[in-house]
N, C-alpha and C positions, 0 to 999 in steps of 0.2 A: 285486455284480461291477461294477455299471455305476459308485457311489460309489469306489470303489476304482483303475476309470481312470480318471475323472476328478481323483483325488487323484494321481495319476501325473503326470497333466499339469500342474497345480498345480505339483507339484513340479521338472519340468523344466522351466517358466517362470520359476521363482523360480532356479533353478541358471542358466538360461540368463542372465536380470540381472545376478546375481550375477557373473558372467562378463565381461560388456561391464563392469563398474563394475570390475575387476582390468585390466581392459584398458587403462582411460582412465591408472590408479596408474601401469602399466608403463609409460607414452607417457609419465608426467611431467607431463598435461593440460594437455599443448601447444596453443597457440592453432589457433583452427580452420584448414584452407588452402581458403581459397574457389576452387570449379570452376568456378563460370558464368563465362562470357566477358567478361561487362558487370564483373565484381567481381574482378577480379585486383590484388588489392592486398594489402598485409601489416600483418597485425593489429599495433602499436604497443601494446608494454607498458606500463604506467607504473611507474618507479620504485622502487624500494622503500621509499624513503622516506615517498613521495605516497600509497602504500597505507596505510602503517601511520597518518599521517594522517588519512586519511579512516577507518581503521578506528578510529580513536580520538575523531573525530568522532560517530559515528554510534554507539557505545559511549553518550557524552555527551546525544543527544538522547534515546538509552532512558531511561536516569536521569530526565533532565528530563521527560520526556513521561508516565514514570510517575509522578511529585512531581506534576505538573499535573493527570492523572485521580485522584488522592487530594484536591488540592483543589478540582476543581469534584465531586468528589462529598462531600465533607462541607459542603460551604457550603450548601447547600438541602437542609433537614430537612422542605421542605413536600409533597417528590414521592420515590416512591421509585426512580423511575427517569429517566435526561435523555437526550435525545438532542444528540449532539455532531459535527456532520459538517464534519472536519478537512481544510482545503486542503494538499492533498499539493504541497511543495516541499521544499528540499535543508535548509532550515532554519540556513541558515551564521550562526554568530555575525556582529551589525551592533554598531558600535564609536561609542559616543559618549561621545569622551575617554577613558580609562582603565576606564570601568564598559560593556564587549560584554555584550550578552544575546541571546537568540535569541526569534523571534516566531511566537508561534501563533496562527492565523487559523480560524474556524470558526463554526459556526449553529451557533445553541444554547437550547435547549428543552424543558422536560418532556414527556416520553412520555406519550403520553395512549393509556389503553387501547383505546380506543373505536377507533382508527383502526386499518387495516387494517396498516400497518407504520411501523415509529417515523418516516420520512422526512413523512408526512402528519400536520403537525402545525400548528398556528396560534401564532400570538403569540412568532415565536422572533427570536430578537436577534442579528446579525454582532457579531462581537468579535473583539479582538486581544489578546493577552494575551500580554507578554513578561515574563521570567525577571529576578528580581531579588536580592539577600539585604539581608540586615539591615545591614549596612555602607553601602549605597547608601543616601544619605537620601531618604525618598520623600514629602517635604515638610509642613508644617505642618498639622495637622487631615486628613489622608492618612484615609481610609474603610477600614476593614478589613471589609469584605461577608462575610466568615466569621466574624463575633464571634456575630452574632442570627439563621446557617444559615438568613436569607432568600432570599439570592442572587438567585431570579428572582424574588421580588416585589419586591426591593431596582434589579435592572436593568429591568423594566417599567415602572417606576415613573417613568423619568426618560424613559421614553416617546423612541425612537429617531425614530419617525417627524417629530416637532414639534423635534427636538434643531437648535438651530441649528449648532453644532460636529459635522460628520459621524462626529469622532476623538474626542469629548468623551471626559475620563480619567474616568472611574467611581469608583477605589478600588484596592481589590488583595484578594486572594483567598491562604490559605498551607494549605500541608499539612504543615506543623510550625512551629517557632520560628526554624528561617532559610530554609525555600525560600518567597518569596512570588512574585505575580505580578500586576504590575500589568495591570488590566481596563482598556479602552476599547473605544468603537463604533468596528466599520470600515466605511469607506466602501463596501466592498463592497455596503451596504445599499443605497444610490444606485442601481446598477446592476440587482442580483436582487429588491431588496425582499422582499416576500411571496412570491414565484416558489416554485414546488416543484421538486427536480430529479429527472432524470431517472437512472436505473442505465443502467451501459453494456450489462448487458442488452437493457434496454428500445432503446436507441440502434442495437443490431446488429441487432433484430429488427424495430425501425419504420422507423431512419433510413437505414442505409446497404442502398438497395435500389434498383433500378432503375439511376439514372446515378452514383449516387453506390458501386457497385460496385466493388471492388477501385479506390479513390480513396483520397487522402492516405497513401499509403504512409511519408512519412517519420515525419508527424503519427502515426500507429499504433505505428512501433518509437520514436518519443519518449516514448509514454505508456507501453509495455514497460519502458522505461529507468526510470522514474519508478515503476513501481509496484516495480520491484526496489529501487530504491533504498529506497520504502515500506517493505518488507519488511526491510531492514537497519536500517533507523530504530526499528519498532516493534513486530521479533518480539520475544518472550519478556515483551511489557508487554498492559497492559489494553486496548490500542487496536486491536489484532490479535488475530483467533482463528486458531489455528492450519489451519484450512478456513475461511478468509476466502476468496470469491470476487468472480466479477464484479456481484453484486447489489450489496455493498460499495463499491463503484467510483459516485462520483457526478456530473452535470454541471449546470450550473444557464444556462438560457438556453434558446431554439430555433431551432435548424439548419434553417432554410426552403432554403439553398443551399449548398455545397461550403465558399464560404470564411466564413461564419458557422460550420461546422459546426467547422471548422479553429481558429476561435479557440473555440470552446467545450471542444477536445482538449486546448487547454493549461491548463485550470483545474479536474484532477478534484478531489474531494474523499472520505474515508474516512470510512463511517457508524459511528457510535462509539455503543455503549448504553453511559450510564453508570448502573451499578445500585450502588445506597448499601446496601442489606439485607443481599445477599450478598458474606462478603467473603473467597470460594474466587472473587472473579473475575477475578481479577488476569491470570490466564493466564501467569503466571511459569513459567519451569522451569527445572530447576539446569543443565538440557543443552539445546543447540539441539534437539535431537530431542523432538518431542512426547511420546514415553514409553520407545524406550528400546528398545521391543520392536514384529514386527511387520515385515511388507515394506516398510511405508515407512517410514523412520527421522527425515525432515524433512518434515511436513506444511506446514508455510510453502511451504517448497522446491517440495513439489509444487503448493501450492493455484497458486502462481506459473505453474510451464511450465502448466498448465491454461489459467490467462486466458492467456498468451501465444499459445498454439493458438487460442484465440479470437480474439483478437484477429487473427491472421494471416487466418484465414479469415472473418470478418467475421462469425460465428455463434456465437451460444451452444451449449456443449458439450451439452445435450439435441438440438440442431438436428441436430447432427454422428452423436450416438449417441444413441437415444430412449431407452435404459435407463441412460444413464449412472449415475441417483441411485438406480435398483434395485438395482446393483450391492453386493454385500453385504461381498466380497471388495477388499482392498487390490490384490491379484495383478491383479484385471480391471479395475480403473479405470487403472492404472498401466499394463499393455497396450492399454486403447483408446486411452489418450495416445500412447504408444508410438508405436502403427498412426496416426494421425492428425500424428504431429510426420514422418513419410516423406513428407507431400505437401504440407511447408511451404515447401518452396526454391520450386516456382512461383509462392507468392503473394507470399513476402516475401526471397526470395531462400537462397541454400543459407550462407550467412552467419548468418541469423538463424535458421536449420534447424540450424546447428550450437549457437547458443548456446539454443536448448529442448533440442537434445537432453542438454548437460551438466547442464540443472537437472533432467531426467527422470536421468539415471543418478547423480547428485550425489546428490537426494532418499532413495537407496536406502545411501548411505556408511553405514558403523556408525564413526563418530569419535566418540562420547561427549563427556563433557566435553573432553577433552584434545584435541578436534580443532574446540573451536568456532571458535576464532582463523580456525584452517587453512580452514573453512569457510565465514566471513565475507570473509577475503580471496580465495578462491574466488569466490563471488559477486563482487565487487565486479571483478576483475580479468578475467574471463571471463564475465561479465554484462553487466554495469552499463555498465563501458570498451569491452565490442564494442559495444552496442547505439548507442553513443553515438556511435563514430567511425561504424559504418554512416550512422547520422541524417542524421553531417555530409557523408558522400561521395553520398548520396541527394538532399540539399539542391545541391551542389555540382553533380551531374550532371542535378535537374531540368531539363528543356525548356520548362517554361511559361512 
């Protein structure tokens, strides 16, 4: 009897969803109208042009980003697995002369078992690695670091640390016969060196505590913007699990004070395992939707309003709900998000309360393939474009 109301309820939580998400269809998922007093202003569409732009951009960096995780995983045959922790930026084509490529920046490292999680690792190397093809000539005696799959004995080798050129070019690395990618150190080395980074985890629960409480409000919906944007860049590819969370999320530096802490928010990075053995790891799927079936229909979608709840409230979702990862059912993680995205307007205004609550009722859409378009522009439009103007009207009406 007792299994049986409880499947009741079940079921009128999942109808009740169900519900609010036919609600938002019938509204046309009109931009949100901010109530607080401090925020009376009107969300500013972009274009339709400037969408399908950016949606065709962000198409471009999947492709590129998954050609890129095929070749730093086939170039070192000495390790079975690398760790790769990717600095999340918008990634825009940069233009010299006629040949644009786009630039990936990230640590980069074999995984060593021993250590407690792939981030704690020694002897790893800044690189920058831009997009090239076979048309571009990549000049005389040019190093292909993937012909003898040493890769990281091949970049230790030239030893970063003694390197007098901070950008020395390396070689280039391909995951077939025309996506290459020229390697060099980045100077980022200068700055982090050996430094380990910290998860934003770690940062809610050590860093922002005491004075540093409900602080940097814009810096916070900056980095919500940025990891949405993540999440357009690098669902459906190797770089992104589909419950990628805030451990994921990485910062390198330490926040002793408020505005140290501020420039450490604008440089996350995404912890990337790259595994050469298995190669179901792609994390590809024919539909935005993780499988298709099930409450939640976009685990990206949701793993996202999840850090955005966090982030608003400055705590890890354990903090908030102590069984969150007990939780066994989709139906209840998705209502404690829920219940928790109602007491987001006092920390970060009911502005950015409306733009979690779309990714909490978005996440739950059944568009299959034929709606992924309609779902990226989604995102990007009522995401990405609120979070963004908020940032600027935040910056704008600072008092400091």
């Amino acid at each position: 009897m007792k299994e049986s109301v409880e499947h009741i309820f079940q079921d009128l939580n999942m109808k009740i969803a169900r519900l609010k998400i036919l609600g938002e269809e019938l509204r046309g998922d009109a931009p949100s109208q901010i109530t607080d007093s401090k925020e009376k202003f009107q969300v500013v569409k972009p274009p339709f042009d400037q969408v399908q732009k950016k949606l065709r951009h962000y198409r471009h960096v999947r492709l590129v980003s998954e050609s890129l995780y095929r070749a730093l995983e086939s170039s070192c045959h000495d390790h079975e697995k690398h760790s790769a922790l990717v600095r999340l930026q918008p990634h825009l084509p940069i233009s010299i002369g006629t040949n644009p490529y786009i630039e990936f920046k990230l640590r980069f490292s074999e995984y060593r078992r021993q250590a407690q999680s792939p981030k704690a690792l020694g002897n790893a190397s800044w690189l920058s690695l831009h997009t090239s093809r076979n048309e571009f000539s990549l000049g005389t005696g040019f190093n292909n670091l993937s012909m003898r799959k040493k890769f990281c004995k091949l970049v230790k080798s030239h030893n970063q640390e003694t390197a007098e050129d901070p950008e020395l070019c390396l070689g280039y690395i391909e995951s077939d016969k025309i996506s290459k990618y020229v390697v060099l150190f980045d100077d980022a080395y200068l700055t982090f060196g050996r430094s380990e980074p910290r998860s934003l985890v770690n940062l809610m629960e050590d860093v922002f505590s005491g004075p540093m409480v409900d602080s940097m409000p814009y810096e916070r919906v900056g980095l919500a913007k940025q990891l949405a944007s993540a999440m357009l860049q690098f669902q459906q590819t190797p770089l992104l699990r589909p419950d990628w969370n805030s451990e994921d999320i990485l910062f390198f530096g330490k926040p002793h004070d408020r505005f140290q802490a501020r420039e450490m928010f604008q440089g996350p990075h995404l912890d990337v395992c790259i595994t050469r053995t298995n190669d179901d790891a792609s994390g590809t799927r024919d539909s935005i939707a993780d499988s298709g079936v099930g409450f939640i229909m976009h685990r990206w979608t949701f793993a996202l309003a999840v850090m955005l709840i966090e982030i608003a409230h400055q705590k890890p979702i354990t903090s908030l709900v102590s069984t969150y990862y007990l939780m066994s059912e989709d139906e209840q993680r998705w209502l404690a998000a829920d219940t928790l995205c109602n007491d987001l307007a006092r920390k970060l205004g009911s502005r950015y309360q409306a733009v979690v609550r779309k990714c909490l009722d978005k996440c739950l859409s059944e568009n299959g393939n034929s709606g992924v378009e309609k779902h990226e522009a989604f995102i990007y439009v009522y995401v990405i474009n609120e979070l963004e103007q908020l940032k600027v009207w935040m910056i704008n009406n600072d008092d400091e």
